[in-house]
N, C-alpha and C positions, 0 to 999 in steps of 0.2 A: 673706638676701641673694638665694638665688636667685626669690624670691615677689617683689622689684624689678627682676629682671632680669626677670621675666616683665611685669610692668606695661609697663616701657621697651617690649619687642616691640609687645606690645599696643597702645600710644601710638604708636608708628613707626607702624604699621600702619592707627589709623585716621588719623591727622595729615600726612601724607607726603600723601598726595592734595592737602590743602587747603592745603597749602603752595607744591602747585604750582600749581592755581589762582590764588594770592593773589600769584605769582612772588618766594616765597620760599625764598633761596638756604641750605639749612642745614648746620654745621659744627659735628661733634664735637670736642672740645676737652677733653686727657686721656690718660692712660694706657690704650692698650690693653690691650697684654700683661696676662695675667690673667684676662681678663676670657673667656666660654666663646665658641667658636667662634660660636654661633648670633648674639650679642650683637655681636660683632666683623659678621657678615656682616649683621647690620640696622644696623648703624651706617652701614656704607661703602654700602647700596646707599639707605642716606635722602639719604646724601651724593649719589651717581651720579644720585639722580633729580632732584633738585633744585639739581646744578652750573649747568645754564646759567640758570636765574632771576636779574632781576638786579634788581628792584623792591627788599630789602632782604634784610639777611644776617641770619641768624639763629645764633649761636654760643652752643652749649648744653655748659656747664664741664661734663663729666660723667666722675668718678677723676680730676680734676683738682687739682694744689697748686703753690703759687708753687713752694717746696721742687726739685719734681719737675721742673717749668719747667726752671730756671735751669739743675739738672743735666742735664740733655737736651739743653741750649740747649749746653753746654759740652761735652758727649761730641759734640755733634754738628760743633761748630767744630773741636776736634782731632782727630776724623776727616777733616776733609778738609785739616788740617794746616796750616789757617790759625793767626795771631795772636790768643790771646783776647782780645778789647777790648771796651769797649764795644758798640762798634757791632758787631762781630763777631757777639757774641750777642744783641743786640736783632734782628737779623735771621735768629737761627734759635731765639727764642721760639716757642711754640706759640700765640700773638695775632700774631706777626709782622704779617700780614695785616690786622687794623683798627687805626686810632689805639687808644693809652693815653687810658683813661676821663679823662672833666674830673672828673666826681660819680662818686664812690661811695658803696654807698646802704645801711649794716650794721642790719638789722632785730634786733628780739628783745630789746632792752636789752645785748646785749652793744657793749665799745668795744674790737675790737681785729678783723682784717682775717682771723684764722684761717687765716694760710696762702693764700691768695685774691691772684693777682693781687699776690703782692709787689713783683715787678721793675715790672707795668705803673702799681700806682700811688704811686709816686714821688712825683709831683706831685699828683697827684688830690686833689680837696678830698676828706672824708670826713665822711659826716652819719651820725648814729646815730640811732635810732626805738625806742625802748621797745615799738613794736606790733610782732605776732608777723608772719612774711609774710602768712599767708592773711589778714590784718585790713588792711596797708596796702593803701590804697584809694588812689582818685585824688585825695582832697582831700590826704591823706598824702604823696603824690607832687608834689604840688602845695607845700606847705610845706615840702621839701627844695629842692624848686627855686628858691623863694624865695631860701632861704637861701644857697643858692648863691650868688643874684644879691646878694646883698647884700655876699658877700667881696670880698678882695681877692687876685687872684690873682696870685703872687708868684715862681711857679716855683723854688722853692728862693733866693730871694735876700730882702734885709729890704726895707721901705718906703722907705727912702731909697735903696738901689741902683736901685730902681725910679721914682723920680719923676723923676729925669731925661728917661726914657723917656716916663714919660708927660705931660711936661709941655712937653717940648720943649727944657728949659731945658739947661744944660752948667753942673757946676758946677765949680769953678775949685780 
């Protein structure tokens, strides 16, 4: 572990520049506690250097689980002694900040989300890819997309709750 913490510094280190160049805004996302001081203190000053960029956000899961989410999301609601509700903890999520994914995108041949983004994907379509990461490619990325577009999305209700909607029609 600590032979990957050393990698991350190292990536911070030469990546952080080009990030600001490129005005990209970057955010760790995750558990810190745990994790050793020096890793905590490259995390928050990639964050400090690249807050005000505003060309596109870049949010890198890292000791991150939905699991972990949710209970964070909810220590943190009854600490300030609010109501838990929905909305309560969708707004002290650790994604709080960008929309919930449309596509989500599970490489390797596995079919199941691992923990990953539970609360955010709800509704999220979800495509599986038998190629490992390092092999999906952009033709690969391109044929999830497809697929995408080929759905029908539904947000949690069936085809007929929905064709009212989209049809314009009211049915009686």
């Amino acid at each position: 572990v600590s032979g990957l913490m050393e990698l991350l510094a190292k990536a911070l280190a030469r990546e952080v520049p080009q990030l600001c160049k490129d005005g990209v805004q970057l955010h760790f996302v995750g558990a810190r506690a745990g994790l050793s001081d020096k890793v905590q203190s490259g995390l928050a000053q990639g964050e400090a250097a690249t807050a005000h960029n505003t060309r596109l956000v870049l949010n890198v899961c890292f000791n991150y689980g939905g699991r972990w989410d949710m209970a964070q999301a909810a220590a943190a609601v009854a600490a300030r002694g609010e109501p838990i509700t929905e909305a309560s903890l969708n707004r002290s999520m650790a994604l709080a900040h960008v929309p919930d994914p449309d596509l989500v995108i599970r490489t390797g041949g596995e079919m199941r989300l691992s923990n990953f983004l539970l609360w955010q994907a709800a509704y999220s379509e979800l495509y599986f890819s038998d190629k490992l990461w390092p092999d999906f490619d952009d033709a690969a990325l391109d044929e999830a997309i497809a697929a995408y577009h080929a759905r029908e999305r539904r947000f949690g209700k069936t085809s007929e709750q929905i064709l009212p909607a989209r049809s314009g029609l009211v049915r009686a």
